[in-house]
C-alpha positions as CSV (number, residue, x, y, z in Angstrom):
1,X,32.6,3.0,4.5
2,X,33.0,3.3,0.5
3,X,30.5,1.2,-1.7
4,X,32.4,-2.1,-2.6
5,X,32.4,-4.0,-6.0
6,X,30.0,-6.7,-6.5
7,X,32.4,-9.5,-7.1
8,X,31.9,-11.7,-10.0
9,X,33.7,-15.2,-10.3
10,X,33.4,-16.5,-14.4
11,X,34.7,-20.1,-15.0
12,X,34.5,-21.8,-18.5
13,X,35.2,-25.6,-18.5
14,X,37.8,-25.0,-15.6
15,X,39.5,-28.3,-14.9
16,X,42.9,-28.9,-12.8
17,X,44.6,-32.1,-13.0
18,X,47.1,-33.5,-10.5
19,X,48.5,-36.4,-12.5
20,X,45.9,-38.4,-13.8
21,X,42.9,-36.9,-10.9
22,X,41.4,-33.9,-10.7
23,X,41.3,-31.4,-8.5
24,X,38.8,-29.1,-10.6
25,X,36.4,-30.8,-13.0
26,X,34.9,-28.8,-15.8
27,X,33.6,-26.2,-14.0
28,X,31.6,-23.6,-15.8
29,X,30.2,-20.4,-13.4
30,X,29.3,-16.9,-14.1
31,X,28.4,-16.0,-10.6
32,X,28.0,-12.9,-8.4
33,X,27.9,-12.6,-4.8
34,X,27.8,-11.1,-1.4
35,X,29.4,-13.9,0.3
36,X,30.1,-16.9,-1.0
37,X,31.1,-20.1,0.7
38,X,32.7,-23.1,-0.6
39,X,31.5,-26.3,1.1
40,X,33.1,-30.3,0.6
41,X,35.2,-32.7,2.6
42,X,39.1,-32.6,2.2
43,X,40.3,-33.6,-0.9
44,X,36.1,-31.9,-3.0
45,X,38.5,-29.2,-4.8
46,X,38.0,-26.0,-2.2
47,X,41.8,-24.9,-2.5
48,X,42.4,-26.0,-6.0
49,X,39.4,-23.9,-6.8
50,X,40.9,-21.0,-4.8
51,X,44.3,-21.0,-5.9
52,X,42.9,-21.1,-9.4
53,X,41.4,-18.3,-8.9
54,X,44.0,-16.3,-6.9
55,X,46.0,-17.3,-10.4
56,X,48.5,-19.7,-7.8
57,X,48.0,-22.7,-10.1
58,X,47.7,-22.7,-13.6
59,X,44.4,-24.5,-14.9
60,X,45.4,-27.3,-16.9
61,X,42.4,-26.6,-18.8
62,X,39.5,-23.7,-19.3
63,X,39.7,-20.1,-17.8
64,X,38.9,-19.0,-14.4
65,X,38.4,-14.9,-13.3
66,X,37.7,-12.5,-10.4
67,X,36.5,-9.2,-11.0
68,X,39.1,-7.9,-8.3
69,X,42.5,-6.7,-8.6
70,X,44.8,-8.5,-5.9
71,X,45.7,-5.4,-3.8
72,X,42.3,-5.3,-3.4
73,X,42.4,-8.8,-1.8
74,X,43.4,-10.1,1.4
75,X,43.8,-14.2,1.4
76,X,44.6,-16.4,3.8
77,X,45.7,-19.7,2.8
78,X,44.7,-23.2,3.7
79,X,48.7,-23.1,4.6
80,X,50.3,-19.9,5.1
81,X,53.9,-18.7,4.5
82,X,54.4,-16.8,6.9
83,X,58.1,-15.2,7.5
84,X,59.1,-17.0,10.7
85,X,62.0,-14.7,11.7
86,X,60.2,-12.2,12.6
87,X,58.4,-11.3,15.6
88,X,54.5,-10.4,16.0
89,X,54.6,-6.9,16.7
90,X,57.0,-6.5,13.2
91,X,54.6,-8.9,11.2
92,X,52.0,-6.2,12.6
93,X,54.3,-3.5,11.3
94,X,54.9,-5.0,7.6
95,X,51.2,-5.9,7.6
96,X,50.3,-1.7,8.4
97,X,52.9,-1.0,5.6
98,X,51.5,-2.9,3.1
99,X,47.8,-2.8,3.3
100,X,47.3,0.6,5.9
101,X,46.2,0.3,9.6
102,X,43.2,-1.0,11.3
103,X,39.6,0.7,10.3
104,X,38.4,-0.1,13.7
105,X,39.2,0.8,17.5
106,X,40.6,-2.6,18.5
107,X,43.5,-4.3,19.9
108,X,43.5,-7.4,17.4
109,X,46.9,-8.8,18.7
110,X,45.5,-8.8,22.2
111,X,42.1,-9.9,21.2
112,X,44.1,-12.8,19.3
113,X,46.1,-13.8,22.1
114,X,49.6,-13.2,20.3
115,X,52.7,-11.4,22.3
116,X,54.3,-8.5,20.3
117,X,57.4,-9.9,21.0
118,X,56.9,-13.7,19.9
119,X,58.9,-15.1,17.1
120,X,56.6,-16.6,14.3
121,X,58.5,-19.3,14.3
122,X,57.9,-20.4,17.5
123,X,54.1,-20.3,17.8
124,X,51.9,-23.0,17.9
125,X,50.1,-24.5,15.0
126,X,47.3,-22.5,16.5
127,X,48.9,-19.8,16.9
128,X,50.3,-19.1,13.4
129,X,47.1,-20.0,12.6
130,X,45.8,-16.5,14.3
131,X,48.7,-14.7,12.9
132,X,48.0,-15.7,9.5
133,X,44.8,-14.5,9.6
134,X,46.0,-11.2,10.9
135,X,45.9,-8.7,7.5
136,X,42.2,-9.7,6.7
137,X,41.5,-7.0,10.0
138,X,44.2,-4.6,8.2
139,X,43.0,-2.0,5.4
140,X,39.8,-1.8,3.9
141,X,39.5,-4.8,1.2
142,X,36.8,-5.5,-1.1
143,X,37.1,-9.3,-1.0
144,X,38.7,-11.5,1.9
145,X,39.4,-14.9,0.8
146,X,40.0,-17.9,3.9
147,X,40.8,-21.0,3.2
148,X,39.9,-23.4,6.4
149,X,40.6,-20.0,8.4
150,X,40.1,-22.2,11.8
151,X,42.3,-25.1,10.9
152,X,44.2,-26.0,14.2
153,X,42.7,-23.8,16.4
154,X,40.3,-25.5,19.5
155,X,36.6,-24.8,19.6
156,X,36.5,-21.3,22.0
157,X,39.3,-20.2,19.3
158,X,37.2,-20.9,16.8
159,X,33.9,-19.6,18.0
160,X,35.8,-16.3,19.3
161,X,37.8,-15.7,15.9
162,X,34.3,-16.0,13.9
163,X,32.8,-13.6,16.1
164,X,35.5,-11.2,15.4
165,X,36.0,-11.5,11.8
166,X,31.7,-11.5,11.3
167,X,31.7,-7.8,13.3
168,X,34.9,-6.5,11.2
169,X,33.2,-7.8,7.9
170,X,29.9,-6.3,8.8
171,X,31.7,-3.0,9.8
172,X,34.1,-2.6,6.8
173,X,30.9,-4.1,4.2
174,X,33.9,-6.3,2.8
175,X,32.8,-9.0,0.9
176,X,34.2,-12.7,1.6
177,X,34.7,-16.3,0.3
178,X,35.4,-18.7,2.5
179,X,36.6,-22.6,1.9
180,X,35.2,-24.7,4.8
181,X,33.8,-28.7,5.4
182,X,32.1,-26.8,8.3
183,X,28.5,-25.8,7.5
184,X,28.3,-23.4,10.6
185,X,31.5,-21.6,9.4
186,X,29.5,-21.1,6.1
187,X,26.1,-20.3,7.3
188,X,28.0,-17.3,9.4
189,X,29.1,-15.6,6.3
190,X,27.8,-16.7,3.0
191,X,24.5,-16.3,1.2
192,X,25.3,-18.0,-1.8
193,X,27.3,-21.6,-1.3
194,X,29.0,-23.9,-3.8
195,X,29.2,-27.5,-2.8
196,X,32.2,-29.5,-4.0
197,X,32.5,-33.2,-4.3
198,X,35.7,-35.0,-6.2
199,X,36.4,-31.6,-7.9
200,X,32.6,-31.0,-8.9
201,X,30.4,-28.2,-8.0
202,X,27.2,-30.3,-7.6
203,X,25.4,-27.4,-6.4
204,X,24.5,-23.5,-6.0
205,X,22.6,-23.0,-3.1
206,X,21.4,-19.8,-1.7
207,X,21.0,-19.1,1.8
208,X,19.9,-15.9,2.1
209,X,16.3,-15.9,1.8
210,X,15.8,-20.2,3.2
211,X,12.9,-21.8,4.2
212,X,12.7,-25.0,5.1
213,X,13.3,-28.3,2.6
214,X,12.8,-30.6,5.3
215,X,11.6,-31.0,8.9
216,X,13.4,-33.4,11.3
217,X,10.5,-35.1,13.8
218,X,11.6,-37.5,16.2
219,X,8.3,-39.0,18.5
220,X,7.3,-41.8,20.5
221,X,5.5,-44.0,18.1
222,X,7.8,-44.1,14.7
223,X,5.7,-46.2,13.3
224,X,2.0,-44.6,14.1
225,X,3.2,-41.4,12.9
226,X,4.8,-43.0,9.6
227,X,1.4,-44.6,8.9
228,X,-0.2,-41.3,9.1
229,X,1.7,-39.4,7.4
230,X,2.1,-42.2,4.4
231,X,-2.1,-42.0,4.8
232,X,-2.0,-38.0,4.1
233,X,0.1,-38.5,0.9
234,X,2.7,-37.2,2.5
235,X,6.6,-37.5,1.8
236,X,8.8,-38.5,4.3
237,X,11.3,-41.1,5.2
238,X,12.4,-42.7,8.4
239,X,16.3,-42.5,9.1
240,X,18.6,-44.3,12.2
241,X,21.0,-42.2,13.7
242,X,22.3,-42.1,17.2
243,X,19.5,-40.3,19.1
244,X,17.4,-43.2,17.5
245,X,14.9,-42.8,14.6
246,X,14.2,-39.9,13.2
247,X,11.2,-39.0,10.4
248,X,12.6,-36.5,7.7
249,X,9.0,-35.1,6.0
250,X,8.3,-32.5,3.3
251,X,7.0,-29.1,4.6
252,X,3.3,-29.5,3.9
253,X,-0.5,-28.2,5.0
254,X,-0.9,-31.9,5.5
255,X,1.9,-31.7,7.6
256,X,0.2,-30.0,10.5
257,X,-3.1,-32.4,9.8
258,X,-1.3,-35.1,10.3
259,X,0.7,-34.0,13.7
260,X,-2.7,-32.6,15.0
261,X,-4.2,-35.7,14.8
262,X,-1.3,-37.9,16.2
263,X,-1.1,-35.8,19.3
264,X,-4.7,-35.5,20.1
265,X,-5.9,-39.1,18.6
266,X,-3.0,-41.1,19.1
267,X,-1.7,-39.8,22.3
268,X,1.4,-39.8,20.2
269,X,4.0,-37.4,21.8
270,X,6.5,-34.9,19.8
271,X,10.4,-35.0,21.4
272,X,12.0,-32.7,19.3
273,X,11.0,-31.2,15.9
274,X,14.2,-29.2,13.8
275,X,14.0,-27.7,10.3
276,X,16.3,-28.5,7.7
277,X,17.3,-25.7,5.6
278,X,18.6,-25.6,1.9
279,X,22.2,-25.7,2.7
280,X,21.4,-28.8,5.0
281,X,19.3,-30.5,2.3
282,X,22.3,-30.0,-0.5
283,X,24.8,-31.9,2.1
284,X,22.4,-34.3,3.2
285,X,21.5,-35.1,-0.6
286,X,25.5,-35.4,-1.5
287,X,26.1,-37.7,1.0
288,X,23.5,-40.4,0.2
């Protein structure tokens, strides 16, 4: 495959309003990247942010630019317009037209699950879901943009369609955005992340090189090991959730001290023991 272009994304005070709320708040970037994901709940600015970019919305304020020309692009849209009246096999056909045919040997229809003959109208919210994301496998791109590409479609969908579109990105070295409130979705293609909140990029985390902001420890005496830990100087707080309390700590040397001792002095017991990674840490931290 050629060499792509390393895509740039430069924002200068870049603020959307919708009446009297935002959907983009003075947003100021100047940001390259080999995947980039944009992470919030509904309503954090994902597709304003997007369609800003894409130049589908005017900002009602600042400037907002990509580096890419559009045929260069392939987007799919938080809510596609997709010509119902025709059928698969002739959205295939206008798709080949437009952008060229597939790179790879594959049968994306079949692996998709959509009947050449089926009207678009007719599908499924799933379905036209699947048929929307269609022209991303179509051409060679430099930049594929998705916007909640598994909206409506059930978990095996999901899973299968993430698998497919990670081996066609790693084949074709296309680059990618993609809008999600899923952190798995993310972690599968970006390295760099932008988390939204009301309109806000809070933060810029990258992904690609982690290690550990926080360990997850849940054992059988909360307390004990809370007293040790407080003993070593060593951060960490106690949280409820449903698998019952869990101790969130600071990767330490003292760390390891402190769980040596509470195994082999305490006859304390470790039940599970997760890390929590930068991209974790940033949600968990927006949340509070």
């Amino acid at each position: 495959m050629s060499m792509k272009v390393i895509p740039k994304i430069t924002c200068e005070n870049l603020s959307k309003m919708y009446g009297n709320q935002y959907g983009i708040r003075e947003v100021d970037l100047d940001l390259e990247f080999n995947g980039l994901g944009l992470l919030g709940p509904n309503g954090s600015g994902k597709t304003t942010f997007i369609k800003s970019l894409l130049g589908l919305i005017k900002p009602s304020v600042g400037t907002i630019h990509l580096n890419i020309p559009f045929e260069e692009l392939r987007v799919v849209t938080d809510q596609p317009n997709l010509p119902g009246d025709l059928s698969i096999d002739e959205w295939v056909r206008t798709i080949e037209k437009i952008h060229g045919g597939l790179l790879r040997n594959i049968d994306i229809q079949t692996d998709l699950g959509l009947e050449g003959h089926w009207k678009i109208k007719n599908l499924s919210a799933g379905q036209k879901r699947k048929a929307a994301l269609l022209p991303a496998f179509y051409g060679n791109p430099e930049l594929i943009i998705l916007d909640e590409p598994t909206n409506f479609l059930d978990i095996s969908s999901k899973k299968y369609i993430m698998k497919l579109l990670k081996e066609h990105i790693d084949y074709t070295g296309s680059n990618i955005i993609i809008a999600s409130h899923n952190i798995d979705e993310i972690r599968t293609f970006a390295k760099k992340v932008l988390i939204l909140k009301e309109g806000q990029v809070m933060d810029i985390v990258s992904i690609d090189k982690d290690r550990p902001e926080l360990y997850a420890i849940q054992v059988n005496k909360v307390d004990d090991f809370s007293n040790e830990l407080t003993q070593a100087n060593v951060h960490h707080y106690i949280e409820m959730t449903v698998r019952g309390r869990i101790i969130k700590v600071e990767p330490t040397e003292d760390l390891w001290k402190v769980i040596s001792k509470f195994i082999h002095e305490d006859d304390g017991v470790i039940n599970s023991f997760s890390a929590i990674d930068k991209l974790e840490y940033a949600v968990e931290e927006l949340t509070k």
